[in-house]
C-alpha positions in Angstrom: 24.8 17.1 19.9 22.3 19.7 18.7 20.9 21.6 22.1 17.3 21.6 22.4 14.2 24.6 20.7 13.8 27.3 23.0 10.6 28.5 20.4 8.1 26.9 22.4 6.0 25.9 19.2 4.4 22.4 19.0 5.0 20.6 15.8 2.9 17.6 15.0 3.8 15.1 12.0 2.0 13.1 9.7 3.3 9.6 8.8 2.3 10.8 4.6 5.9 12.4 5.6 7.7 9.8 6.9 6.6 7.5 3.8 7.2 9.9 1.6 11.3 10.2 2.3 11.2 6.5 2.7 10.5 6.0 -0.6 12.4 8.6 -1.9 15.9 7.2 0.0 14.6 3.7 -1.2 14.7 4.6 -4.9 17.3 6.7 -4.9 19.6 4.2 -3.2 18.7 1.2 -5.3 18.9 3.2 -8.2 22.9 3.7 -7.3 23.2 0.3 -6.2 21.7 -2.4 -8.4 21.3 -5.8 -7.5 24.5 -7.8 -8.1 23.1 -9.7 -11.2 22.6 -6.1 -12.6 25.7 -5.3 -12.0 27.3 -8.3 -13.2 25.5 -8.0 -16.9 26.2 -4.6 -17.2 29.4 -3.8 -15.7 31.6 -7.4 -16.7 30.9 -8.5 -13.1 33.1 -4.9 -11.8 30.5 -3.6 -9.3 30.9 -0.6 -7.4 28.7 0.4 -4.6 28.1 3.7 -3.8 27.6 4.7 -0.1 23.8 5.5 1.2 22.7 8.6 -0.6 21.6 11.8 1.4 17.9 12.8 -0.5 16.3 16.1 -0.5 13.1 17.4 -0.3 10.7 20.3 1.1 7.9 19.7 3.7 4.6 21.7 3.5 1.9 22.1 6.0 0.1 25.2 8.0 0.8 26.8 10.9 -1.9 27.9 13.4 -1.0 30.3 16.1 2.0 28.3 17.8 1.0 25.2 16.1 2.9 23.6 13.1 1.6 21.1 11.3 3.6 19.0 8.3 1.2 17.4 6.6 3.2 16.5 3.3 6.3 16.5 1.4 7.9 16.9 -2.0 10.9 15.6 -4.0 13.9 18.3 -4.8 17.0 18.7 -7.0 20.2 18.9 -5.4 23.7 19.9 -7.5 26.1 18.2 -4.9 29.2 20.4 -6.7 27.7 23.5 -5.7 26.1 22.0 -3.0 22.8 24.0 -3.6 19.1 23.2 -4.6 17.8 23.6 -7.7 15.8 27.0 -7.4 13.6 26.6 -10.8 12.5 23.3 -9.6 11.9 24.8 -6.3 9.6 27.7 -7.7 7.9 24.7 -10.3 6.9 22.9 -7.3 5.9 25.0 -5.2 3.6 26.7 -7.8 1.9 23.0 -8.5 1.5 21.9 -5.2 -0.3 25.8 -4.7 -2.8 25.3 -7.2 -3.8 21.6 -5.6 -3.7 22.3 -1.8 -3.8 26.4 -1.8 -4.1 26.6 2.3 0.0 24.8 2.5 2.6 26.8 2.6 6.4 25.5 2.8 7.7 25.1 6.2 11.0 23.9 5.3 13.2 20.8 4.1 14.0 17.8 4.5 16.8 15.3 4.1 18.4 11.5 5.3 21.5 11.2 7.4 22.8 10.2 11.1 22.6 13.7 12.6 22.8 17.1 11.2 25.9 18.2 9.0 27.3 21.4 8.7 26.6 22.0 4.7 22.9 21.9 5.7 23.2 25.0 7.2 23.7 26.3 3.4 20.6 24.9 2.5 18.9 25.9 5.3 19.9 29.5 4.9 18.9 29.9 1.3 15.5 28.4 2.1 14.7 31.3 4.3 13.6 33.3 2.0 10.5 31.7 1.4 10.0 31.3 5.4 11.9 32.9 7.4 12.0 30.4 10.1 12.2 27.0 7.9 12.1 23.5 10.0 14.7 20.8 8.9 13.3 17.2 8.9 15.8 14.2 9.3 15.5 10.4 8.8 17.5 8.4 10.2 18.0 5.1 7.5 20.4 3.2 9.5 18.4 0.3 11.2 18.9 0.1 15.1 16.6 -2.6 16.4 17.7 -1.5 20.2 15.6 2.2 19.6 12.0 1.9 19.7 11.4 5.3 19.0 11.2 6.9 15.3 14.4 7.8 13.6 13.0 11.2 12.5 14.4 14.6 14.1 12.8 17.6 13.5 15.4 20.6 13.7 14.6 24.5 14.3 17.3 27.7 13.9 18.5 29.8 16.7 20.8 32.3 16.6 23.5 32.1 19.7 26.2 34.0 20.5 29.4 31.6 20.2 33.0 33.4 21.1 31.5 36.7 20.2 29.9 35.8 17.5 26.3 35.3 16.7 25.6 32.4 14.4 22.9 29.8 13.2 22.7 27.1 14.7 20.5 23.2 14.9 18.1 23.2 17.9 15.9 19.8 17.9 12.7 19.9 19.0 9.8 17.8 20.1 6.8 16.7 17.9 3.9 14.4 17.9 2.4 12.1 14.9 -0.8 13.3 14.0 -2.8 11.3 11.9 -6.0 11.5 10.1 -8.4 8.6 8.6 -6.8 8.3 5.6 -3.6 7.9 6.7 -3.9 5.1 9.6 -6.1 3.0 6.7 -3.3 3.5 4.2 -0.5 2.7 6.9 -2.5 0.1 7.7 -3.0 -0.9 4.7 1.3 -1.2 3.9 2.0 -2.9 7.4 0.0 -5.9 6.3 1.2 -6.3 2.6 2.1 -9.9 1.4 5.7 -10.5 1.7 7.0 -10.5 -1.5 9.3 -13.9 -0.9 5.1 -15.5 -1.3 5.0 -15.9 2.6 2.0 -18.3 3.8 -0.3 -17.4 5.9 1.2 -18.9 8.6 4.0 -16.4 8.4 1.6 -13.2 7.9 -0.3 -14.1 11.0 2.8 -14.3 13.0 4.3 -11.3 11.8 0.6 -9.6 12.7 1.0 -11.2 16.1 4.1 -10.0 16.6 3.5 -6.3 15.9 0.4 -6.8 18.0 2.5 -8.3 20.6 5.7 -5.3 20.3 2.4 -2.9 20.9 1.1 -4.3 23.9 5.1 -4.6 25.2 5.6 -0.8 24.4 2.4 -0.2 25.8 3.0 -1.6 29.3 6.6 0.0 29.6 4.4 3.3 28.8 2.7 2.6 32.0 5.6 1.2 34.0 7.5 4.4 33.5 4.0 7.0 34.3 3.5 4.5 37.3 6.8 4.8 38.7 6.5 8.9 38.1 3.6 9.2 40.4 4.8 6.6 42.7 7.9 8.9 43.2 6.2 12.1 43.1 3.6 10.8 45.6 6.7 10.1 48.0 8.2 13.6 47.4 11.3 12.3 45.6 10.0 14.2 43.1 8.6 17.8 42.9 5.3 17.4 42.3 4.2 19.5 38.4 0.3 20.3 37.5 1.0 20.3 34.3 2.3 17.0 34.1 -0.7 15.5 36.5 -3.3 17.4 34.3 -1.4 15.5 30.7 -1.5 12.2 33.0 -5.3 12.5 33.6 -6.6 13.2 30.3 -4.4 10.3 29.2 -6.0 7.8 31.7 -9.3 9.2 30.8 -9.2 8.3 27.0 -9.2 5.0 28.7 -12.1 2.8 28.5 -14.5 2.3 31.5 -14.1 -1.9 30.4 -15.2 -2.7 34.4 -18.5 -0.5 34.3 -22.0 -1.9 33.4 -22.2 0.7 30.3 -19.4 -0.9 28.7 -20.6 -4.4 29.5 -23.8 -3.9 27.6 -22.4 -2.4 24.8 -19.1 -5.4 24.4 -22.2 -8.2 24.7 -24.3 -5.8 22.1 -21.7 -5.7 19.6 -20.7 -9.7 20.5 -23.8 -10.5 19.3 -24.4 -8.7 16.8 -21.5 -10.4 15.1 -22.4 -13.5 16.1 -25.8 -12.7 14.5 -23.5 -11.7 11.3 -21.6 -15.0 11.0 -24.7 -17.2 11.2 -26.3 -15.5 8.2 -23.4 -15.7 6.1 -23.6 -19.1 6.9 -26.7 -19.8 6.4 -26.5 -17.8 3.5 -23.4 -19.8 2.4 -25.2 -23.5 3.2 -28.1 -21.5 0.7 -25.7 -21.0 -2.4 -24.4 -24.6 -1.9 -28.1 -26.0 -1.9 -29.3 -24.3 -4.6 -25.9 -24.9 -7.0 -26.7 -28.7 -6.0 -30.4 -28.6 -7.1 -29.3 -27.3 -10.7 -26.6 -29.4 -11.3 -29.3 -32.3 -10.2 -32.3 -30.7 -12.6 -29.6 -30.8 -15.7 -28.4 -34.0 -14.9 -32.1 -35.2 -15.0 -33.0 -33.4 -17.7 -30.3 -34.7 -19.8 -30.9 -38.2 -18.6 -34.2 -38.0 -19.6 -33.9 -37.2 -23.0 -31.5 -39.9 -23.3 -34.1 -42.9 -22.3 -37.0 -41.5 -22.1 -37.2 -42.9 -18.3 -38.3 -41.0 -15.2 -35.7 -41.0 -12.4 -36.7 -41.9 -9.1 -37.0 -38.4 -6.4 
C-alpha cells in the first residue's frame, strides 16, 4: 500500500472529473467487448472478451498558493508496446484546451485500475516535464457495494531513500469534491435519468427515495462517529486537538437554526407562498378547461344553427 503525501497541499476535485473517466472507461470497454448478439453476427458466434481496459487521460486545473484544484480532464493516446503516451497528441491537446480555458494548466494524469502499478511510474516520469510535480488520478471500476466512499485516489511523488537508493515513489493523498452550480444541476440532472429498461414511475420514485434515504443513512453515521469523537475526547480518552474542535464548529454552524423563531417565519413564508403557487395554477388550470368548453359549445351551436335554423335553449 502506497504510504501517505507528506506535501501538505489541499487538492479539491470536481465531479466534471470523475464523469469524464467514467465515460471514457465506459466506451472504451464496450467498444472491446460487444454485446453477445454483436459478437455472434460478426465473429460466427466465437466471442472473445477482452479484460477491463486501463484508459488514459490528463487532468487540468489551477493551483493557488497550496491549493490544487482539478477542475477537468481530457482523453489521451496510449501505445501499450512501448508503453508510452502519444506526445503529439499530448502537445495538440494541450494547445486546444489553452486557447478555450487559458488560466488551466496540466496538473497531471489520470488512469483506471485497482491500485497503482509500477509501469505508471513511466508515465508519470515523462509527464514531468510539463509539471514538475504531476498528480496521478485513479478510478477504481470494480463495483464494491460494501465501500461507501468514492473509488477515486489521488496520488502525489516523493522521492525516499529505499536501500540506499533514492527513488520515486506513490504517496496518496487526501482531497475534497468541490463543486460549482453547474455541475450539481448537471449531476443532478444524470442521477435522475429515465432508466433505459422504460421504468414507471413507480420505480423512478423509489430509486429517488432510496438515494434520498442512503443520504440521510450516511448522514447520521457522519454524526455518530463526530458524536462519539467528542464524547471521548470530553472524557480524556482522547487528547483533546483545536484544530479538529475549530473544523467541528464551523461544521455544526452551517447547520440550520430549524428550532429558532427566524427560521419559523421564513419555513411558514415560503409554505405559503407555494401554497399560494398551487392554487393559481389551479385556478388557472379550472380557467383553460372552462374556456376550451365554452368554444367547443359556441361551434357546436353555431353549426347546429345553420343546420335548422332553430335557436338552442341556454
Amino acid at each position: 500500500m502506497a504510504p501517505s503525501s507528506s506535501s501538505g497541499l489541499t487538492f479539491k476535485l470536481h465531479p466534471l472529473v470523475i464523469v469524464n473517466i467514467s465515460d471514457h472507461y465506459t466506451r472504451v470497454k464496450t467498444q472491446l467487448n460487444p454485446p453477445p448478439s454483436v459478437c455472434a453476427t460478426e465473429n460466427n458466434g466465437e466471442a472473445m472478451l477482452q479484460p477491463n481496459p486501463r484508459v488514459y487521460g490528463c487532468v487540468i486545473g489551477v493551483q493557488r498558493g497550496r491549493t490544487v484544484e482539478i477542475f477537468n480532464s481530457f482523453e489521451l493516446l496510449f501505445d501499450p508496446s512501448s508503453e508510452t503516451l502519444d506526445r503529439s497528441f499530448l502537445e495538440k491537446k494541450q494547445e486546444l484546451y489553452k486557447k478555450v480555458f487559458p488560466d488551466f494548466y496540466v496538473l497531471g494524469w489520470y488512469s483506471t485500475g485497482n491500485d497503482a502499478e509500477e509501469s505508471d511510474m513511466l508515465i508519470h516520469k515523462a509527464l514531468m516535464d510539463i509539471n514538475e510535480s504531476p498528480v496521478y488520478v485513479l478510478l477504481n471500476p470494480s463495483i464494491n457495494h460494501a465501500h461507501k466512499d468514492l473509488p477515486v485516489t489521488i496520488y502525489e511523488s516523493e522521492l525516499h531513500v529505499i536501500d540506499g537508493i533514492p527513488q520515486l515513489i506513490f504517496a496518496h493523498t487526501s482531497y475534497t469534491i468541490e463543486t460549482v452550480e453547474a455541475e450539481r444541476i448537471s449531476v443532478d440532472h444524470v442521477a435522475h435519468l429515465k432508466p433505459s429498461d422504460g421504468g414507471s414511475a413507480a420505480t423512478q420514485l423509489a430509486a429517488h427515495l432510496t438515494g434520498i434515504h442512503s443520504a440521510i443513512k450516511m448522514l447520521n453515521s457522519r454524526i455518530r462517529v463526530l458524536h462519539q469523537f467528542l464524547a471521548a475526547m470530553q472524557k480524556g480518552d482522547i487528547p483533546c486537538e483545536n484544530s479538529l474542535l475549530r473544523q467541528v464548529s464551523s461544521l455544526l454552524r452551517r447547520l440550520p437554526a430549524m428550532e429558532s423563531e427566524r427560521f419559523q417565519d421564513n419555513f411558514l413564508m415560503e409554505y405559503n407562498d407555494k401554497l399560494l403557487v398551487t392554487y393559481l395554477a389551479m385556478i388557472t388550470n379550472c380557467t383553460s378547461t372552462m374556456d376550451e368548453m365554452v368554444d367547443k359549445f359556441n361551434i357546436a351551436y353555431d353549426r347546429n344553427a345553420r343546420r335548422g335554423g332553430r335557436t338552442a335553449f341556454m
